[in-house]
Every structure is written in C-alpha cells, then in structure tokens.
LUMPANU-327200 format. One record per residue (C-alpha): x, z, y. Coordinates in Angstrom, 1 decimal, always signed. Example, Ala and Ser with C-alpha at 12.3 -4.5 7.8 and 13.67 -1.06 7.14 Angstrom:
REM LUMPANU-327200
X +12.3 Z +7.8 Y -4.5
X +13.7 Z +7.1 Y -1.1
REM end
This chain:
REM LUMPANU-327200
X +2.2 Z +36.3 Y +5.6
X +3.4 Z +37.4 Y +9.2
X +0.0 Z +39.2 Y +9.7
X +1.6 Z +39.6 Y +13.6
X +1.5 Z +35.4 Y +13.5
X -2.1 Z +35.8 Y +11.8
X -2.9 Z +37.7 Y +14.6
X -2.4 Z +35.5 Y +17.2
X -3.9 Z +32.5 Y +15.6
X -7.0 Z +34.6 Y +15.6
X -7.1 Z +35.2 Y +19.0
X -6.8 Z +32.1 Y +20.3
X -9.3 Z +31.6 Y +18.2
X -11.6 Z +33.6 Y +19.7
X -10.6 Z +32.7 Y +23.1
X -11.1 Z +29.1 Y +22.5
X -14.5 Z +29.7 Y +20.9
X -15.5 Z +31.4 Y +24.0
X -15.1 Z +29.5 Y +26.5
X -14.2 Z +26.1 Y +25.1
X -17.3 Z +24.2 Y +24.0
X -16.8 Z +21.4 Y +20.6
X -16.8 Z +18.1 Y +20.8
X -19.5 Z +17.6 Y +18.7
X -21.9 Z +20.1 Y +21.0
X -20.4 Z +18.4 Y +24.3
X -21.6 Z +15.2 Y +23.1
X -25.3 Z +16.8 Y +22.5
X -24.9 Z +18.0 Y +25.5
X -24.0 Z +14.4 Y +27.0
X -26.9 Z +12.9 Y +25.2
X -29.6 Z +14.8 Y +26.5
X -28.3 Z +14.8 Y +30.3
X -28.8 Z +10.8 Y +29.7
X -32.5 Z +11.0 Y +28.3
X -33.6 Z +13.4 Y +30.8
X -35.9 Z +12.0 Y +33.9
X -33.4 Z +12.3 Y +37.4
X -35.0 Z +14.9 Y +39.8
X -37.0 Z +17.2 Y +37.5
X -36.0 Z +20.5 Y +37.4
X -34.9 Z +19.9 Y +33.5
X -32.3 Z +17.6 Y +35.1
X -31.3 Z +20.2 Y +37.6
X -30.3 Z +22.6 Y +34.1
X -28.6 Z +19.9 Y +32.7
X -26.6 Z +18.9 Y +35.7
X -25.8 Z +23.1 Y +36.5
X -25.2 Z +23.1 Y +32.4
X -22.3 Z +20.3 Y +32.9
X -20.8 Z +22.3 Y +35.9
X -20.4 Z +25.2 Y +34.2
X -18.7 Z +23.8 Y +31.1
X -16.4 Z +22.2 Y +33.6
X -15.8 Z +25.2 Y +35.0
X -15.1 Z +27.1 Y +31.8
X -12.8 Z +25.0 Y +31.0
X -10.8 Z +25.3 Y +33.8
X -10.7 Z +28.9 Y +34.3
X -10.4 Z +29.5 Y +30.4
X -13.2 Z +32.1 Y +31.0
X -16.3 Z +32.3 Y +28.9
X -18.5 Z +29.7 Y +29.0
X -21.8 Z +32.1 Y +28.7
X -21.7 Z +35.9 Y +29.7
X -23.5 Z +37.0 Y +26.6
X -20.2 Z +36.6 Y +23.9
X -22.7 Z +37.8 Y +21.4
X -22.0 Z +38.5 Y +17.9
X -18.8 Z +38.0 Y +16.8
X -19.2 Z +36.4 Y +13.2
X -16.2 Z +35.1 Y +10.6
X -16.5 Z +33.1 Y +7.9
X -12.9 Z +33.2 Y +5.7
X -12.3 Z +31.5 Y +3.2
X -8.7 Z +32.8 Y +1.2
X -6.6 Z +31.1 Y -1.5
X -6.0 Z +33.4 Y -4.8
X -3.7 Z +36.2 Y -4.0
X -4.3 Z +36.7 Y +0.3
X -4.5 Z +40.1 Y +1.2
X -7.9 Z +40.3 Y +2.7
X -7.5 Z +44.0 Y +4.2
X -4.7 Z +42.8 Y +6.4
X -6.8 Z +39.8 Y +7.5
X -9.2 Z +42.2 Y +8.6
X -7.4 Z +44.3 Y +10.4
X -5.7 Z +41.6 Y +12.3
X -8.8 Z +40.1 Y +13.6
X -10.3 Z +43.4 Y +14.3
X -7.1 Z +44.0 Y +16.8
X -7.9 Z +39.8 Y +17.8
X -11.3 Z +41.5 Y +18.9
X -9.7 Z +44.4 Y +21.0
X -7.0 Z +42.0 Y +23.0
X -9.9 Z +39.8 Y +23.6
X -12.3 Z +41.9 Y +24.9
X -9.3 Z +44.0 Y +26.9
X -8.6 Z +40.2 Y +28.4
X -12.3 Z +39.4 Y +29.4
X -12.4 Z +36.8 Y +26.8
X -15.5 Z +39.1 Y +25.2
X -18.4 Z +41.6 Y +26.6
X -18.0 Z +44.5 Y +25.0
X -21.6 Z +44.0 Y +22.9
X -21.1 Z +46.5 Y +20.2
X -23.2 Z +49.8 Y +20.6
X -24.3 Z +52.1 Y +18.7
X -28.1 Z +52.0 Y +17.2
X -28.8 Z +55.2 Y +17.1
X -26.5 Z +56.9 Y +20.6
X -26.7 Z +53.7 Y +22.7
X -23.4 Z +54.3 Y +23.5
X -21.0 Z +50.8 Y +23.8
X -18.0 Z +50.8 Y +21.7
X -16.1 Z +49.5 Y +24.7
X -13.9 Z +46.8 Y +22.5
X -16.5 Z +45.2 Y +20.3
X -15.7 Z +47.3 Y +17.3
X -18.1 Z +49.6 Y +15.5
X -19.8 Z +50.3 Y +12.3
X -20.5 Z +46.6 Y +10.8
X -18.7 Z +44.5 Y +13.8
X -17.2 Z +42.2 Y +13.9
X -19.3 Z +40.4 Y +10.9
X -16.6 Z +38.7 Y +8.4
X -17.7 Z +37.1 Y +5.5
X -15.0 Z +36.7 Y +2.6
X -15.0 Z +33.6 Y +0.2
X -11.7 Z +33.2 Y -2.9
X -10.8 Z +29.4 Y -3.2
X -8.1 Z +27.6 Y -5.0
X -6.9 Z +25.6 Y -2.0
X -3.3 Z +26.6 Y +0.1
X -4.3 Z +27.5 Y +3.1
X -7.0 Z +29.8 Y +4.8
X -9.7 Z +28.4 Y +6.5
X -11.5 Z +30.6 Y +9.1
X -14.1 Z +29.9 Y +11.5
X -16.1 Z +31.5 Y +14.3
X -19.5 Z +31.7 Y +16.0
X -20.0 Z +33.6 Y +18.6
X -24.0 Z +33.6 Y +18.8
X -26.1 Z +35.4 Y +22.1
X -29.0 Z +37.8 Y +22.0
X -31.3 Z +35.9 Y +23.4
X -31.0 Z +33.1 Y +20.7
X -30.4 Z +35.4 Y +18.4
X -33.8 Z +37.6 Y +19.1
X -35.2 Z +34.1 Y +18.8
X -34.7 Z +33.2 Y +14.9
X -38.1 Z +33.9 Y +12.9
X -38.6 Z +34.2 Y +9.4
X -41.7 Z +32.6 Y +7.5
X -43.3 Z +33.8 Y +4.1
X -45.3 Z +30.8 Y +2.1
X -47.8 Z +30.1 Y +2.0
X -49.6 Z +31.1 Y +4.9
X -51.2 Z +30.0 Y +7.9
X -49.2 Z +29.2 Y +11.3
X -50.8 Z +28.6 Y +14.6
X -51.2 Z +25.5 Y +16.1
X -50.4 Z +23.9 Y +12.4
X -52.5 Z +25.5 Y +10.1
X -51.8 Z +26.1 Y +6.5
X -48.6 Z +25.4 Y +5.2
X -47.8 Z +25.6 Y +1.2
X -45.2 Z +26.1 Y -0.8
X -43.7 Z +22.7 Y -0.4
X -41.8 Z +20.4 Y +1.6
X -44.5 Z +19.9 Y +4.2
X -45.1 Z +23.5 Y +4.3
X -41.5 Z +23.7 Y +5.1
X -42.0 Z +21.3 Y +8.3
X -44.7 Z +23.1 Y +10.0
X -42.7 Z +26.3 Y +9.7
X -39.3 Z +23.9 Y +11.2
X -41.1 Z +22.8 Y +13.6
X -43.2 Z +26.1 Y +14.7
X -39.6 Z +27.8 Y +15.1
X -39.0 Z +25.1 Y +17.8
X -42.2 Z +26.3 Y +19.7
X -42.1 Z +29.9 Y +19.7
X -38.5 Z +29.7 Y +20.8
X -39.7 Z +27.7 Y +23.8
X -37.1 Z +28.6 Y +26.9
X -36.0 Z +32.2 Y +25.9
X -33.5 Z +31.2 Y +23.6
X -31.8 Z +29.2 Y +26.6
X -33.0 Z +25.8 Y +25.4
X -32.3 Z +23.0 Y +24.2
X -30.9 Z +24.5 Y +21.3
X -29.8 Z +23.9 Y +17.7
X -31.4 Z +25.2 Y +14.8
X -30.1 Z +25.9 Y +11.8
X -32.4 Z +26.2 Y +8.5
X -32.4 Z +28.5 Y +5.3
X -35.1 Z +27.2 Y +2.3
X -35.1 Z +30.0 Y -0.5
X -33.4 Z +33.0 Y -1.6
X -34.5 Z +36.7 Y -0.6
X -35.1 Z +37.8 Y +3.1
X -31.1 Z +38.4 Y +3.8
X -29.8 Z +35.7 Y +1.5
X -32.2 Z +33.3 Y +3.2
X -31.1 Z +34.5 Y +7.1
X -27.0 Z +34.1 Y +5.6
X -27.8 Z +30.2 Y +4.4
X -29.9 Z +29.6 Y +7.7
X -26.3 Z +30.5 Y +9.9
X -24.5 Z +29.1 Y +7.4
X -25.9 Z +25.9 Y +8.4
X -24.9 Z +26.2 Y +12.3
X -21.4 Z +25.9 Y +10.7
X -21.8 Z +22.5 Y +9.8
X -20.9 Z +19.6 Y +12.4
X -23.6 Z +18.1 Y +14.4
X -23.1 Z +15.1 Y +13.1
X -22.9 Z +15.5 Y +9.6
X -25.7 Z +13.7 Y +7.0
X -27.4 Z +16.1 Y +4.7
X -26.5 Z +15.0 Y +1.1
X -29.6 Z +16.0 Y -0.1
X -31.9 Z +12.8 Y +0.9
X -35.1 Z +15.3 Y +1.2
X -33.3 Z +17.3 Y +3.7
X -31.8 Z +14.2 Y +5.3
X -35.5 Z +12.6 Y +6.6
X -36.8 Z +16.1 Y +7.1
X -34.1 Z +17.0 Y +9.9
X -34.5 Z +13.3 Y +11.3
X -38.1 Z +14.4 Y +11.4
X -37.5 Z +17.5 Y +13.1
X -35.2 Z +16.3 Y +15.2
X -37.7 Z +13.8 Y +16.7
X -40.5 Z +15.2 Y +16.6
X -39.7 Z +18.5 Y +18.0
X -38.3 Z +16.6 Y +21.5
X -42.1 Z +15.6 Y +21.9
X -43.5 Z +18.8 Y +22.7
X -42.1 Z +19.0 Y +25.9
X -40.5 Z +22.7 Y +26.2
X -37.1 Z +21.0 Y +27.4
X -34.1 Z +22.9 Y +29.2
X -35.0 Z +26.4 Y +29.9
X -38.3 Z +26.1 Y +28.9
X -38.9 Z +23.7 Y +32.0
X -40.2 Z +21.0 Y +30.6
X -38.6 Z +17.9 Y +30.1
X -37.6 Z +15.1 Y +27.4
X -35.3 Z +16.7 Y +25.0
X -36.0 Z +20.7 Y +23.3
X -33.6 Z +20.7 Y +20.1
X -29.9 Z +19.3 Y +20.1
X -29.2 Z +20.0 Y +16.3
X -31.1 Z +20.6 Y +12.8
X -29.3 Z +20.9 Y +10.1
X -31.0 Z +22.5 Y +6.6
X -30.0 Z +24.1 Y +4.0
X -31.7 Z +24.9 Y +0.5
X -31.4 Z +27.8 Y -2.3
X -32.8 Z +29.0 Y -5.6
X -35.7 Z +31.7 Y -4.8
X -37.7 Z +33.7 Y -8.0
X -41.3 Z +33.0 Y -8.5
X -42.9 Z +35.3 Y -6.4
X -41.1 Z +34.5 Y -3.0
X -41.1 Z +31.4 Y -1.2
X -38.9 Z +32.1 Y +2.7
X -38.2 Z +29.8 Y +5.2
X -35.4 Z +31.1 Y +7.7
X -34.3 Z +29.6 Y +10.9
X -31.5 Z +30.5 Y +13.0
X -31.4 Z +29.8 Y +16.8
X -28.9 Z +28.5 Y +18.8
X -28.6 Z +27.9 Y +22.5
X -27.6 Z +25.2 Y +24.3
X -23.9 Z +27.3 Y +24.3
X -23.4 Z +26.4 Y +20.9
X -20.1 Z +28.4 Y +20.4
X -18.4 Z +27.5 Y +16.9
X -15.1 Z +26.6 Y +16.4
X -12.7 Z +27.0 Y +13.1
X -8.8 Z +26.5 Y +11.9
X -6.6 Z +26.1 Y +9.3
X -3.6 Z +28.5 Y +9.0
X -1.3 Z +28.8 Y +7.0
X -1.1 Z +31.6 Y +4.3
X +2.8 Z +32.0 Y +4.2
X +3.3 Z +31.7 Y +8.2
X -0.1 Z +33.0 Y +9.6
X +0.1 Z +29.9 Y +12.0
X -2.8 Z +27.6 Y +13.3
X -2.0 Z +24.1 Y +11.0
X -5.2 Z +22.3 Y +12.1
X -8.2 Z +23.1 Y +14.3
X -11.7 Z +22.3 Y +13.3
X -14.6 Z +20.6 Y +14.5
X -12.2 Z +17.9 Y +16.6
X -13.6 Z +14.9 Y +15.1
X -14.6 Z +12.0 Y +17.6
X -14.2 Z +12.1 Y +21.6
X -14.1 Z +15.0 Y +23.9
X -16.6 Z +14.6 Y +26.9
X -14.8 Z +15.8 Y +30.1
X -17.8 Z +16.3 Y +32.3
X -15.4 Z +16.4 Y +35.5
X -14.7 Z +13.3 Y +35.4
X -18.1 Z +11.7 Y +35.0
X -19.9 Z +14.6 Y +37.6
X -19.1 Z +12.1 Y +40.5
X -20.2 Z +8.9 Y +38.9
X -23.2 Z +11.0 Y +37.2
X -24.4 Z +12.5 Y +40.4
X -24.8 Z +9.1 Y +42.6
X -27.0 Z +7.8 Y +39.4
X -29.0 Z +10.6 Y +40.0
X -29.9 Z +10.2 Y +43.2
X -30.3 Z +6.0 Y +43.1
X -32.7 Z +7.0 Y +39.9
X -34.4 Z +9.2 Y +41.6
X -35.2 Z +7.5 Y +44.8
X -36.2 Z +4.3 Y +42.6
X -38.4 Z +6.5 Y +40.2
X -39.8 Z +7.8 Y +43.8
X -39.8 Z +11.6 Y +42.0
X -40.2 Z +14.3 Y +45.3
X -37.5 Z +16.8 Y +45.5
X -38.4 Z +20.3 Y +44.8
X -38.6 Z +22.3 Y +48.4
X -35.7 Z +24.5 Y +48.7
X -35.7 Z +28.1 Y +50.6
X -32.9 Z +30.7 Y +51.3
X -33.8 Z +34.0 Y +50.9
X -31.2 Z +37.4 Y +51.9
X -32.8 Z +40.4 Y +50.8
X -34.5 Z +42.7 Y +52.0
X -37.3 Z +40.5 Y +51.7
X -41.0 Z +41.0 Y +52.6
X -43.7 Z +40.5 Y +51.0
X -44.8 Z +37.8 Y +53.6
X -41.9 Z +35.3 Y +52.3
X -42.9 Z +36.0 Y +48.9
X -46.5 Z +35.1 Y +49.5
X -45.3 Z +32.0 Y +50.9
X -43.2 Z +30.9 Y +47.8
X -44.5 Z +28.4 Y +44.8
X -43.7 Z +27.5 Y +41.4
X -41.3 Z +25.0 Y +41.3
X -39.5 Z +25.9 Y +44.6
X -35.6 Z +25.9 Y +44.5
X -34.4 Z +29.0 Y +45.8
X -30.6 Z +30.1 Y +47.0
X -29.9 Z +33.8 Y +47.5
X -27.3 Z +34.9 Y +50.0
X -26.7 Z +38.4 Y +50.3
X -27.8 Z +41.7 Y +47.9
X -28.5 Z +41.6 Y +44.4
X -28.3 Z +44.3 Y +41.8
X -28.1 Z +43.9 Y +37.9
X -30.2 Z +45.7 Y +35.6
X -31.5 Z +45.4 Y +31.4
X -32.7 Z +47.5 Y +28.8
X -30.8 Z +50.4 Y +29.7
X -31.6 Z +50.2 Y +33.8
X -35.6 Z +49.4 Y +33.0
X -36.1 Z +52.3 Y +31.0
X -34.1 Z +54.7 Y +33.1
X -36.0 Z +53.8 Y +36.0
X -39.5 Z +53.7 Y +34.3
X -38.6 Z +57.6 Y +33.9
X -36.3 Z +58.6 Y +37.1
X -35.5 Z +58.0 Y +40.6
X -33.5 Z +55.2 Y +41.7
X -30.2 Z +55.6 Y +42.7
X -30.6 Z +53.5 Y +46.1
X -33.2 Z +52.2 Y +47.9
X -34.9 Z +48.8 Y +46.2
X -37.4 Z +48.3 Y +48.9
X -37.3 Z +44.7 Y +49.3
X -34.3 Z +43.9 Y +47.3
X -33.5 Z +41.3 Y +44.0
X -33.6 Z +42.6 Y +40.6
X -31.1 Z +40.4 Y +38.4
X -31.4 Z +40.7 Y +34.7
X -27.5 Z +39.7 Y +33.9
X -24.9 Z +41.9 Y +31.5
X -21.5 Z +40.5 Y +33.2
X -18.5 Z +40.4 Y +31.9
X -15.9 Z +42.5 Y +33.9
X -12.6 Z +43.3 Y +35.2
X -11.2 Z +46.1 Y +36.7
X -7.8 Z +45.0 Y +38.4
X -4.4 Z +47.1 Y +38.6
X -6.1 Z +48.7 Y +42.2
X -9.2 Z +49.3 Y +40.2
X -11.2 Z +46.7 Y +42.2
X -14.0 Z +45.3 Y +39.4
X -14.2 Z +41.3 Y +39.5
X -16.9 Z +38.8 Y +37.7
X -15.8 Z +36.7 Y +35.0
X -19.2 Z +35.6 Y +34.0
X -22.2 Z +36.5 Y +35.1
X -25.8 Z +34.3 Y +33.7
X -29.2 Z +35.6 Y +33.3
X -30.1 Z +37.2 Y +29.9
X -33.4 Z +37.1 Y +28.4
X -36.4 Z +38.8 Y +30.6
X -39.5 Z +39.5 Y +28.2
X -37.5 Z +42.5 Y +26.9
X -38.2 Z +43.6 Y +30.1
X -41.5 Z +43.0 Y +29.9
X -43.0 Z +46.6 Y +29.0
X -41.5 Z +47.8 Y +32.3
X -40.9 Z +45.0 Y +34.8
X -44.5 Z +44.9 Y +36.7
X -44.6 Z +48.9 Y +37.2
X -41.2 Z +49.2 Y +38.5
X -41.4 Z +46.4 Y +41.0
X -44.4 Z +48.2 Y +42.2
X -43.3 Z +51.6 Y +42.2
X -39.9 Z +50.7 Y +43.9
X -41.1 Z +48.1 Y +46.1
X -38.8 Z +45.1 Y +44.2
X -39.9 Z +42.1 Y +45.8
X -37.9 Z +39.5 Y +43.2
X -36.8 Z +39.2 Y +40.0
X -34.5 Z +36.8 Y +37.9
X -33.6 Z +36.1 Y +34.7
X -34.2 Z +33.7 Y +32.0
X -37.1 Z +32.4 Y +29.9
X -39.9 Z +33.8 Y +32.1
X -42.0 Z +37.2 Y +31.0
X -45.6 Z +37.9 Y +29.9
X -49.2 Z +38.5 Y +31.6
X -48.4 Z +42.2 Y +32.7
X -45.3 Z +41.4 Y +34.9
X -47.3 Z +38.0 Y +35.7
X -50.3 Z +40.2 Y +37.5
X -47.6 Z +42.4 Y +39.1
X -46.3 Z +39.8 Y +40.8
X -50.0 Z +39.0 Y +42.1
X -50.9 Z +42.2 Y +43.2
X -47.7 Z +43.5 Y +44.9
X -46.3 Z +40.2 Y +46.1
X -43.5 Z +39.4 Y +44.3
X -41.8 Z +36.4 Y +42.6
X -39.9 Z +35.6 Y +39.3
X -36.8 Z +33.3 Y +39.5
X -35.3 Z +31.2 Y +36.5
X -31.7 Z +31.0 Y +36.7
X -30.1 Z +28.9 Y +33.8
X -29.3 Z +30.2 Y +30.7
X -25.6 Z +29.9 Y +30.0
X -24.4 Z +29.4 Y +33.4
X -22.4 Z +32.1 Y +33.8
X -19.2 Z +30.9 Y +35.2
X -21.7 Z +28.6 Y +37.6
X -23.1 Z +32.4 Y +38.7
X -19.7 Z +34.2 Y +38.7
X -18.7 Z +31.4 Y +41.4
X -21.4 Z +32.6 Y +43.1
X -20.7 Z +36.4 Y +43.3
X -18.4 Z +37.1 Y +46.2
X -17.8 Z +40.4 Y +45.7
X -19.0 Z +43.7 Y +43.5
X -20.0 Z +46.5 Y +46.4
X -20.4 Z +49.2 Y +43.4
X -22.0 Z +50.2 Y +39.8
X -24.3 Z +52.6 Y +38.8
X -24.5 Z +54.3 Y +35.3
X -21.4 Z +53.3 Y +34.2
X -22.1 Z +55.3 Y +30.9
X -24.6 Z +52.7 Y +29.9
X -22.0 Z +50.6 Y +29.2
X -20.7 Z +47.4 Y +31.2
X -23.4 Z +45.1 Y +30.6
X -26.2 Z +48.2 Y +30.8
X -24.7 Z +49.2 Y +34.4
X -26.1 Z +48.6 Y +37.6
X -23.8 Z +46.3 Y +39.5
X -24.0 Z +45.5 Y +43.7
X -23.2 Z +41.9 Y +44.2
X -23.1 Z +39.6 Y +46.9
X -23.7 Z +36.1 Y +46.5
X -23.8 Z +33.1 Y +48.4
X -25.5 Z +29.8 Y +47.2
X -26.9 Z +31.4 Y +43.8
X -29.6 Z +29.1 Y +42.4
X -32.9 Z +29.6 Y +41.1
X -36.3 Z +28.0 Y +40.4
X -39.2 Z +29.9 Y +41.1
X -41.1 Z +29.6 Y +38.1
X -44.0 Z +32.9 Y +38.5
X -45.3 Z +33.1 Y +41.5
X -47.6 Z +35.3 Y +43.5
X -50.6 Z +33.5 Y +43.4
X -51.2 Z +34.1 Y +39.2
X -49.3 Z +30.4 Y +38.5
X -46.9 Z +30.6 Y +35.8
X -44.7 Z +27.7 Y +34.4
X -43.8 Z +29.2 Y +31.3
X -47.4 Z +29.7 Y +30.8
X -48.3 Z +26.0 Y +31.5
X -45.5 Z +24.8 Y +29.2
X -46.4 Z +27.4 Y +26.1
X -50.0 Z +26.0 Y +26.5
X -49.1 Z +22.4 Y +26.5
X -46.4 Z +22.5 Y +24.0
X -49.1 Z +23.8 Y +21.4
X -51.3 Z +21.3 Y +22.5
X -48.8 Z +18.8 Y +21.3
X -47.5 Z +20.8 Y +18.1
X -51.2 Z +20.6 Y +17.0
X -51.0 Z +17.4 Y +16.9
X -49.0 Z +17.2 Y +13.7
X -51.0 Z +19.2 Y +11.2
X -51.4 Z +16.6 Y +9.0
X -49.1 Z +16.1 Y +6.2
X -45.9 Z +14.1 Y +6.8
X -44.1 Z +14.6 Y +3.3
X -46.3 Z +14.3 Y +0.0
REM end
C-alpha cells in the first residue's frame, strides 16, 4: 500500500469529520427544528444550531470547538500491515491539529501538560478488527467532553430516582434508557443521540455502547426487542421536556440505537454513551493496494443544505410566531465593565448581546485563580468558559477558528468564590451550574449566560480580535484569551434574584420521568 496515499485519505478524513456534519445527523437536525414551537428560546438553539453548520461548511472549520476524542474503528483484510496504518493516522492527527482542523485535547493525567498535537500515551483511540473482505474500512468519531462526561453506567438491579426499581430485564433496561436521558439534561449540549450497551463487563459494556453511535440514524435494529424498545425511548424521552440546551422545548434525544452482549451470572450493566447535538461520525472505504478513498460512508439519502432554507425558514418563524401570539424574549446589550446595578436588573430568559471584553477561562484558569492573584483586573468583567481552537499566523498574530461554550458545572467548586473575590459580574458557558454558584450570583450580583453548545463557528464570527493570552503553559484551550466581540448571544438563564432555569427544567423533567414507573415491557 502507498502508506503516503493512506495518509492523506486519513486526513481528509478527519477534516471532513470535523467540520462536516452527515447526512443522516443533518436530517435529525432538520427534524427537530420543524417540531419545535417558533419563538421559544429552544427555537432560538435550533435556528443558531443551523447557522453554525452553515457556517462550518463554508469555512471548512470545525463545526464545534471541543474536537474531543479522536476515536478509529479499522477494520483490515488478511495480510494489512496494521503498524503502518497506525502511524499514518497518528501523523493524519499532527497535520490536522497543525491546520486547526483539531484542538489539541490530549494532556497528560498525571503533569497536565497538553501534548500540543493530540498525541500522547493511549491517543488517538484505534480499534483493530481482521476481515476477509478487499478493502479497509475505517471510520471516525470525534466525540466532546461534555457529552462525553455525560455517559453513565448502571448496575442491575437497583433502584433509580424518579423510576424506582428496575430488574434484571428488559424493563429494567428502560428505566435505566430513559434515566440517562434525564441526568444528561442540557450539559451534554442537547438534543443528543444515545447510544446503548446491554451486557458484558464494565469496559466491554462502554466499547458496545460507542459502538452503537457508529450505526446510521436510520438503521432498524434486527433484534425486534431492541427495535420497539428504541421506538420507546425515542418517544418517550421527547416528553420530558429538557429540549435544546437544556431549555426546554419539544424534542430532547435525536438518536437511540442499542446494542446487546453476553454478560456472566453475577453482572448485569447497562452502558449509555452520550452524544451531542454535533454528532461527528463519518467513515470510508480505501483501498488496500492504493491507500486511496473508494467510497465514503454514511452518504445515504439527501443532504440538508440549511443555507438555502435559512431564508424561507426564518419568515415561517416569525408568521408562526405572531399567529401563536408567543412574546419575544427582551433583549439587552451589555459592554463590560458592568455593575452590579445592570445585573440586578437582568432576568431569566432575557436575550443578551455582548459587545466589548471577554476573557476565557476552564479547569486550569478556575483553579489557578481559586489559589493566586489575577493577572488583570476582573472587576466588572465577563468570564467565558470556552477552550478555542487557535491560530497563530506567519506575523504571530493568534486568530479564532472556533470558539463555543464548554460545559460549566466543572466549574462549579470554584465559580461563586471567584466571582466574589474578583468582583466578576457574568459568567457564560453551557448547561447551567449548581446551588453554590446559584447563591453567588444572589449575593454579589451577578448573572449566568447560556450560549449554545456547538456553536462555535457562530461565536468565532463573533470574536473580532484576540487582545492577548495568559498562561499559555496551560495549554491552548486552558489559557486565558482577551477577546472582543460584537453581537455574541446569550440567554440569561441564572439570575440574581435565586431563579434558575436549569433548576426549573431538572425539576419538571423528573416530574414527568416519574411518570413512567410502571412497566412497559413484560
């Protein structure tokens, strides 16, 4: 094979996975702009959701800023050198993330220190499988952190809230299904697809759960159990009313597919693995003697363009929403610094568009400053939870070639002392945070803004120039970047006043799961 050839097949693999969404998730995507209710903020996400894919598509940059985990699934005929494979993607994997095609995500557990090019002890993940066919099949996931730190792993029987007991059987099965769909609720940049693993060990059961997110949407389950039991899931789980980002709406899940194993006696797991909304898979054929693409994966049916229906869409919207009489949200600009008198006077489910100062920080950036000075003065100023991707240009000028929210209750430990001790007046990310950032906000006066998961060429068009970085060393996501923006969107969903929407939503959401203790499948 002309492993060089190989190469290059791989990384337009990659490229394409990142930043060009299937047909089979665009059409997902399609469907549950349709069923959702014009003028609630749900409709908003979806509409900022389409605009971004748009976007990606046209600036071949990656749809979301969190390229995640890079994962491979190969499958070789008898006789492929598998080391050389290897290798090649591995240098697939340095080209891309060189060519801001990938954030460099891989660090070190034990140092922190990032890797710089995605490569380090274990990444990327490639998974080898022998087969008697002439060609080798490859395909790609490229799955976030915040989906990722959503998947949960159940051990029947036992007893789950809001469902009560679940068994070893296929009912026990459903409650733990459908329970993954709640606790996910917004954080894992909802509505997502879920993929299910019944049996095997602990890791066994996790492999056959992603496994699963490799199938097409579309697919029917051979297995006529599994078949009603994802039609089950699938429609019950869009009645509990988490919806986009955790905003509430008509539709939660896009996708369940299930999968099923042998297990021994004493162990009974059920394994889900999340997926966002950015439901990045894609796969090829190539040839074995060549090393060339023969046939790319996934292309079955029609491709939604959502450029050319954004025109026609938005004047639906609007006509829908002045017959259904909904009240648009009240919108405010805000340019930092801001004082605590304009926070007081903001309220969940305001729409909010920053111009001015904003500065990034995560994990790295909350801990630092839990134990140290800041490095400038945040009196006043925006906090934005966001690891961007980033390029430095030939006169060592850094630009934004993504840049969406990541998930905030990591932050959570830290959030409500450091606005208070450095005087940050708002925050945003994605997903919402708990009841100790919640009476922060309350007592110091400050405000927590949803922007939309996934959107981060939406936010990159937003960012008209990077001012300067702190700490560097922490890696590019883990640095603190100075942007300006202009027009960068938000919906206020903690406020000042002790109302939180992502507290209203968990709370109603189990109020509906409850509703479906009782046994569906004898």
């Amino acid at each position: 094979m002309d492993i060089q050839k190989f190469q290059e097949s791989m990384y337009s693999l990659i490229v394409e996975t990142s930043t060009n969404l299937p047909k089979d998730v665009r059409r997902a995507v399609k469907s549950a702009k349709q069923r959702e209710n014009a003028g609630t903020r749900s409709a908003l996400s979806l509409t900022t959701i389409t605009n971004n894919i748009t976007m990606a598509d046209d600036n071949v940059s990656p749809i979301c800023q969190d390229t995640g985990l890079p994962t491979f699934k190969i499958k070789t005929p008898v006789g492929v050198n598998q080391l050389e494979i290897k290798e090649a993607i591995r240098n697939a994997i340095i080209l891309a993330t060189k060519g801001g095609k990938l954030r460099p995500n891989a660090v070190d557990s034990l140092s922190g220190e990032n890797s710089g090019d995605n490569l380090g002890e274990g990444l990327p993940v490639m998974k080898f499988d022998q087969w008697e066919k002439d060609y080798i099949d490859v395909r790609l996931i490229l799955k976030g952190g915040g989906c990722e730190n959503k998947n949960i792993q159940y051990s029947l029987p036992m007893e789950i809230e809001g469902l009560g007991k679940a068994g070893r059987d296929l009912d026990g099965i459903r409650k733990c299904v459908l329970h993954s769909v709640y606790q996910a609720q917004g954080q894992g940049c909802s509505a997502g697809f879920i993929g299910v693993g019944i049996g095997g060990d602990r890791s066994s059961g996790y492999d056959l759960a992603k496994a699963q997110l490799f199938r097409s949407n579309e697919d029917v389950n051979p297995n006529e159990d599994l078949r009603k039991l994802e039609e089950y899931i699938m429609e019950t789980a869009n009645e509990l009313g988490i919806g986009t980002m955790g905003f509430g709406g008509e539709t939660t899940l896009l996708g369940c597919k299930i999968g099923v194993m042998h297990r021994i006696p004493a162990s009974f797991f059920v394994s889900v693995a999340y997926n966002c909304w950015a439901f990045r898979r894609l796969g090829v054929k190539v040839s074995p003697e060549t090393g060339e693409i023969n046939e790319w994966l996934y292309q079955d049916g029609e491709k939604i363009d959502f450029a050319l229906e954004a025109e026609k869409a938005a004047k639906e919207e609007v006509a829908a929403a002045i017959e259904a009489e909904v009240e648009a949200p009240r919108e405010i600009i805000l340019q930092a610094p801001i004082t605590e008198e304009q926070i007081r006077e903001l309220k969940v489910g305001d729409v909010v568009r920053i111009n001015g100062r904003m500065y990034t920080g995560r994990d790295a950036i909350h801990k630092h400053l839990s134990e140290n000075p800041a490095p400038i003065d945040l009196d006043g100023q925006i906090i934005y939870h966001c690891g961007p991707v980033m390029l430095k240009d030939e006169e060592g000028k850094w630009h934004v070639k993504a840049a969406g929210p990541t998930t905030s209750i990591r932050e959570e430990p830290y959030q409500g002392d450091i606005m208070k001790r450095f005087g940050i007046r708002a925050v945003i990310g994605k997903g919402g945070m708990g009841p100790k950032t919640l009476e922060a906000l309350n007592e110091h006066g400050g405000v927590y803004l949803n922007a939309i998961g996934g959107a981060a060429q939406y936010y990159a068009d937003c960012i008209k120039s990077v001012e300067g970085v702190n700490f560097t060393e922490f890696g590019i996501p883990e640095a603190m970047w100075h942007l300006n923006v202009e027009g960068f969107t938000a919906v206020v969903t903690m406020d000042s006043h002790g109302n939180s929407l992502h507290k209203d939503v968990q709370q109603s959401s189990l109020e509906k799961l409850s509703q479906f203790k009782e046994p569906v499948f004898k």
